[in-house]
C-alpha positions in Angstrom: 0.0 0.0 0.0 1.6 3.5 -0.7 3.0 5.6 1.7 1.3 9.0 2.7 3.4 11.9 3.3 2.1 15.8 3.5 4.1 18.9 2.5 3.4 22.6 2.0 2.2 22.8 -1.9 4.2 25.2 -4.5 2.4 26.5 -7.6 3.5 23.9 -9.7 0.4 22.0 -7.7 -2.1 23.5 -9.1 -2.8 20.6 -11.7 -2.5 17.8 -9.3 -4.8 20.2 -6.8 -7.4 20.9 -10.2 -7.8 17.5 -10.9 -8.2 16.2 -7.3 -10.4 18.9 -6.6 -12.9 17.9 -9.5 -12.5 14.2 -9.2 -13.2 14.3 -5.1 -16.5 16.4 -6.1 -17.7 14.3 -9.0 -16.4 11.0 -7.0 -17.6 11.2 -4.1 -20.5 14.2 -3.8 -22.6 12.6 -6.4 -24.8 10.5 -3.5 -25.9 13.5 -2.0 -26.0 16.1 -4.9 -27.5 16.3 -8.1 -25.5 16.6 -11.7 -26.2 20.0 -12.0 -25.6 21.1 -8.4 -21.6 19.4 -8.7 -21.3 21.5 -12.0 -22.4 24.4 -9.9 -19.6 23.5 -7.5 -17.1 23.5 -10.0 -17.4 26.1 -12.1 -15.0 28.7 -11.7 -12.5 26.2 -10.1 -10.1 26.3 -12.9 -6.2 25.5 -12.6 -5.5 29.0 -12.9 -7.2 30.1 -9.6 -5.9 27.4 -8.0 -2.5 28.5 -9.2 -3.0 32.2 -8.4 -3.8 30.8 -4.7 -0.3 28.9 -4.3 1.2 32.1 -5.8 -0.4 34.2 -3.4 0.5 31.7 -0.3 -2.5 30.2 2.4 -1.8 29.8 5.7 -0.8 27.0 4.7 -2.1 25.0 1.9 -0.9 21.5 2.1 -0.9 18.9 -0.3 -0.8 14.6 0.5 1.0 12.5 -1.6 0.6 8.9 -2.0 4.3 7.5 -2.3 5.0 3.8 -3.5 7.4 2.2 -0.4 8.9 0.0 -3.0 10.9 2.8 -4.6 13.1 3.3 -7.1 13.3 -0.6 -9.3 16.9 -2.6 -8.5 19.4 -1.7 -11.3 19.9 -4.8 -13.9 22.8 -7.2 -12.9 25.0 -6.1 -15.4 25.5 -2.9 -13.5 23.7 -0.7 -16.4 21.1 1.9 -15.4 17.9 0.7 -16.0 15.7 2.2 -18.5 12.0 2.5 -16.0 11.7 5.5 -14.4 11.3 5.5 -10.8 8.2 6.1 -9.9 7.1 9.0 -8.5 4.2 10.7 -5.8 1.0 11.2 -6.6 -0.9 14.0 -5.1 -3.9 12.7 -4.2 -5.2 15.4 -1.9 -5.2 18.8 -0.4 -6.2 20.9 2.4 -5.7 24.8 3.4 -6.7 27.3 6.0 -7.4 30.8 5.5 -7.0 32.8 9.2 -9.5 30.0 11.1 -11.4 28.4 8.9 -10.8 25.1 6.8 -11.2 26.9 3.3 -10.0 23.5 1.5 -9.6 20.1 1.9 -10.0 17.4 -0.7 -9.2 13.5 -1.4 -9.4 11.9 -4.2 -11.3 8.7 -4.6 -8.5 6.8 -5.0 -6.5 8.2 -2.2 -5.1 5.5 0.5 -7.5 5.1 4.0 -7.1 8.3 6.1 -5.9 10.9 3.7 -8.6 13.1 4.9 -7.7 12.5 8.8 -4.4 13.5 8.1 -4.7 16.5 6.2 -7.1 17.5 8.8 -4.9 16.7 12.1 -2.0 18.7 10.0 -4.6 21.7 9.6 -5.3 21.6 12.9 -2.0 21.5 14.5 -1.2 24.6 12.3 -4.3 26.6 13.8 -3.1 25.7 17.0 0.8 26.8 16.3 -1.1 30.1 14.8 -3.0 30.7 17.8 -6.6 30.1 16.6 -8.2 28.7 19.4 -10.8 27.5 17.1 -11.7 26.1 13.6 -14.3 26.8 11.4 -15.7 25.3 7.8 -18.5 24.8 5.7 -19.6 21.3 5.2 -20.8 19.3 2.1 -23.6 16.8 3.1 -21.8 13.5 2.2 -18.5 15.5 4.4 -20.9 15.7 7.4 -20.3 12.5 8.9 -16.7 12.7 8.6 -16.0 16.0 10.3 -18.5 15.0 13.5 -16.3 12.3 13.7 -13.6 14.7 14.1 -15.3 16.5 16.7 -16.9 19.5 14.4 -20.1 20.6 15.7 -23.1 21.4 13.6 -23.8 25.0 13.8 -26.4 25.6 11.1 -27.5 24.7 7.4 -27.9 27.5 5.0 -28.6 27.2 1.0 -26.0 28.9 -0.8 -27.3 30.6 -4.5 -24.8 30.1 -7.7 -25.3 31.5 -11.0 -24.5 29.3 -13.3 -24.9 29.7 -17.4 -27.3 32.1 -17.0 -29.5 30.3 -14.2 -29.1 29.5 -10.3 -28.6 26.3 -8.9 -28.7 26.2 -5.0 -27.4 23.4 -2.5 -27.6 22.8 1.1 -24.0 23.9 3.4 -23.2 23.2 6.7 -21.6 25.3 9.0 -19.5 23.7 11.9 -17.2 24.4 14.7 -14.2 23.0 16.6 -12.7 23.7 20.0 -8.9 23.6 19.5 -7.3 24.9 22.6 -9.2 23.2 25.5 -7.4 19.9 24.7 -3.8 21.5 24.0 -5.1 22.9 27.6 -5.9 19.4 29.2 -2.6 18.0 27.6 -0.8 20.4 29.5 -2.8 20.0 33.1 -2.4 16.6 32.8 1.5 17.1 32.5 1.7 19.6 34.8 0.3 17.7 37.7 2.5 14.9 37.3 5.6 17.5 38.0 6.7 18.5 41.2 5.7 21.7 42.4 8.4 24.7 41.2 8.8 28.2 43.1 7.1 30.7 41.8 9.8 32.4 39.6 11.2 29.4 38.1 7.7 28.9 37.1 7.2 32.2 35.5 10.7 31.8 33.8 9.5 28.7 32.6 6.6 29.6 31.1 
């Protein structure tokens, strides 16, 4: 089974991010949406925006590639280099904050078991180095399940209007919340009390 491993994207992302981005929609959203309503979603998603958003830099946008543990193939016995290319990660997701909410985050279809998770748990423990104490994000109805599961609460459901070739087509979003800092705060109690007690200025140096 391929590896996972995240990193920060670069612009030359943006058609691994395009593609994933319409392929998660199509592949995935199709059980709880309508033909038209997906179109909808993906209008106006072109590589080029994508592109213009790596250029301009989120906070952070990070991409999951799926990376074959074999690696590169044993060179022949003769000692020549062999003429198959190694192979090479394959982006098959993406996820992106913008200040405190969870403006992206996409698998494809074919991604490995827990791609989502992990982009998510990476988003998250950016939020907390930023300082955000909380995350928000609007939710697709087949996402739902999946970020409750994370500990997102339902907030509200709204229908959101686009235009679309001259018409509107309207689908149902979800609005959620997350708590960050209370466990980052119970991790740290939890530590805390199994310390022995320290003076009060070593204390305040060591915070």
């Amino acid at each position: 089974m391929p590896r996972l491993a995240i990193r920060l994207a670069t612009p030359d992302d943006a058609t691994a991010v395009t593609a994933v981005f319409h392929a998660a929609i199509h592949g995935k959203a199709a059980r709880s949406y309508d033909a038209e309503q997906l179109a909808a979603w993906c209008a106006g998603r072109t590589e080029a925006q994508f592109r213009r958003e790596l250029e301009l830099g989120m906070n952070p946008f990070l991409v999951a590639e799926a990376v074959d543990p074999g690696g590169p193939p044993a060179p022949p016995a003769d000692g020549a280099m062999s003429s198959v290319p190694a192979p090479s990660p394959a982006v098959v997701g993406f996820g992106a904050l913008r200040g405190d909410e969870v403006a992206y985050l996409y698998a494809a279809p074919q991604a490995p078991p827990g791609t989502g998770h992990a982009l998510l748990r990476a988003l998250e423990r950016h939020a907390v180095e930023q300082g955000w104490p909380e995350l928000r994000l609007t939710a697709s109805l087949n996402a739902l399940d999946f970020y409750k599961d994370h500990g997102y609460r339902e907030l509200r459901r709204d229908i959101r209007t686009m235009s679309v070739d001259g018409g509107f087509v309207r689908l149902v979003a979800i609005e959620a919340r997350k708590r960050l800092v209370e466990k980052a705060a119970r991790k740290r109690s939890v530590v805390d009390d199994a310390q022995p007690a320290q003076g009060t200025e070593e204390a305040a140096l060591a915070e």
